[in-house]
C-alpha positions in Angstrom: -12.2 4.4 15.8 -10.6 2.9 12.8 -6.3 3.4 13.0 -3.9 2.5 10.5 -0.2 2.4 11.4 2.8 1.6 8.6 6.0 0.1 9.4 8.7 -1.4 7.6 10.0 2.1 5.1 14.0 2.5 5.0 16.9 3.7 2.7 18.2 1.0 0.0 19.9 0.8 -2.8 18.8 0.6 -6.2 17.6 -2.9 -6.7 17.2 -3.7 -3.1 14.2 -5.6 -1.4 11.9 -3.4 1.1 9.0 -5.2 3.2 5.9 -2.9 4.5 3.8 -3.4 6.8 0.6 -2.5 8.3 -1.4 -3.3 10.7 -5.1 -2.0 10.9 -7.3 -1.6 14.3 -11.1 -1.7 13.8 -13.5 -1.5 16.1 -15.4 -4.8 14.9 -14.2 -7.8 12.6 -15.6 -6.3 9.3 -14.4 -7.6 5.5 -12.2 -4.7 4.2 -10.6 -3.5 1.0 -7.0 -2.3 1.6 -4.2 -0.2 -0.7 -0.9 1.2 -1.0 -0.2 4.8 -1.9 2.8 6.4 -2.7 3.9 9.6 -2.9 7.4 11.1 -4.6 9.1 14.5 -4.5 6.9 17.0 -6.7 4.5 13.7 -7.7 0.7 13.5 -7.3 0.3 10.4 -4.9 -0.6 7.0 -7.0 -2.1 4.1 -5.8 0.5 1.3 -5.7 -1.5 -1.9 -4.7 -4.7 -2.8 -3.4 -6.1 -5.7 -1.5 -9.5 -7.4 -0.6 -9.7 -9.5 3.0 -10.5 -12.2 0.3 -6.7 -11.9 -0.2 -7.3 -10.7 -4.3 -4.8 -8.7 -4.9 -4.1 -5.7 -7.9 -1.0 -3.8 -9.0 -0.3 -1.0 -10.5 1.6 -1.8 -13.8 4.3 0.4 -13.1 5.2 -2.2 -9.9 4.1 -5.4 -11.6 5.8 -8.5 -11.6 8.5 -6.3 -8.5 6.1 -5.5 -5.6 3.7 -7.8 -4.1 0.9 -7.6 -1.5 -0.5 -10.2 1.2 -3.0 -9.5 3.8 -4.2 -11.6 6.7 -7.7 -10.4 7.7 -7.9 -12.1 11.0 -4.8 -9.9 11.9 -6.2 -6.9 9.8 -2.4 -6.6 8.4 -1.6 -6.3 4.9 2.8 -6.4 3.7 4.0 -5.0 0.5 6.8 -6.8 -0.5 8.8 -4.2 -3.0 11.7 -5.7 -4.8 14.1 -4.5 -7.5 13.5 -1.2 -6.4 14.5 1.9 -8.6 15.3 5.3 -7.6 11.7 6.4 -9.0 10.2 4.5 -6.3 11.5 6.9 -3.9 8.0 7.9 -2.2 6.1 8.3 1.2 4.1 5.2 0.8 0.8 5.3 2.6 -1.9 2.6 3.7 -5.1 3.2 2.9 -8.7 1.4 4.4 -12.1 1.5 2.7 -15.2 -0.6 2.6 -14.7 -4.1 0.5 -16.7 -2.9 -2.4 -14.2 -0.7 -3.1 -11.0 -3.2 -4.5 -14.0 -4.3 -7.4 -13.5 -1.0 -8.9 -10.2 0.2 -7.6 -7.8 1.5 -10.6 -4.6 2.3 -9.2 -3.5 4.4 -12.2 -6.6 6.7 -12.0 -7.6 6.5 -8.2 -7.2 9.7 -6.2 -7.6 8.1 -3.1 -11.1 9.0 -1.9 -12.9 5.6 -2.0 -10.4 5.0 1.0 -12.2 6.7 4.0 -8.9 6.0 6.3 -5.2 6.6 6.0 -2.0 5.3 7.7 1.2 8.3 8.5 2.8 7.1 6.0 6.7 5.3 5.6 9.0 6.3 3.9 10.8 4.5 0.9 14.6 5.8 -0.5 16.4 4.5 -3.1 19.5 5.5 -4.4 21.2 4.8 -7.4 
């Protein structure tokens, strides 16, 4: 059984610094390809970020060069550091796990999440302005 639990979502002000976490258990030590998926008020859910267990990472260009993600495959934990955070960042923000194929063809722009077979609950980003 494969579980994915997020941490790390709060309330900030525009500009502020947010850290997420999350931490994947797997059944066996397997190589991975991991993402970040948001989700705003009346929005279709984006991808964010993704990461291999490599540690090769891809943005979306709407959060390049303010977020950035980090994983640690022996702890099956990726972060998603989010700075200078604006008010349209506001989102559920979701962590997703598929097989490590998937990050070579992952398009955060156009993915609709289903190369990722399992999803965290979700945490939840605010920023206000």
């Amino acid at each position: 059984q494969v579980d994915l639990v997020e941490s790390g979502g709060g309330s900030v002000q525009d500009g502020g610094s947010l850290t997420l976490s999350c931490v994947a258990r797997l059944p066996s030590y397997r190589p991975w390809c991991m993402a970040w998926f948001r989700q705003g008020p009346g929005k279709q859910r984006e991808g964010v970020a993704r990461i291999d267990s490599d540690g090769n990472g891809g943005y979306a260009d709407s959060v390049k060069g303010r977020f950035t993600i980090r994983g640690d495959h022996a702890k099956n934990t990726v972060w998603l550091q989010l700075n200078s955070l604006r008010s349209e960042d506001t989102a559920m923000y979701y962590c997703a796990l598929g097989n490590y194929p998937v990050c070579r063809t992952f398009v955060p722009e156009s993915s609709d999440g289903s190369e990722f077979a399992h999803w965290g609950q979700g945490t939840q980003v605010t920023v206000s302005s």
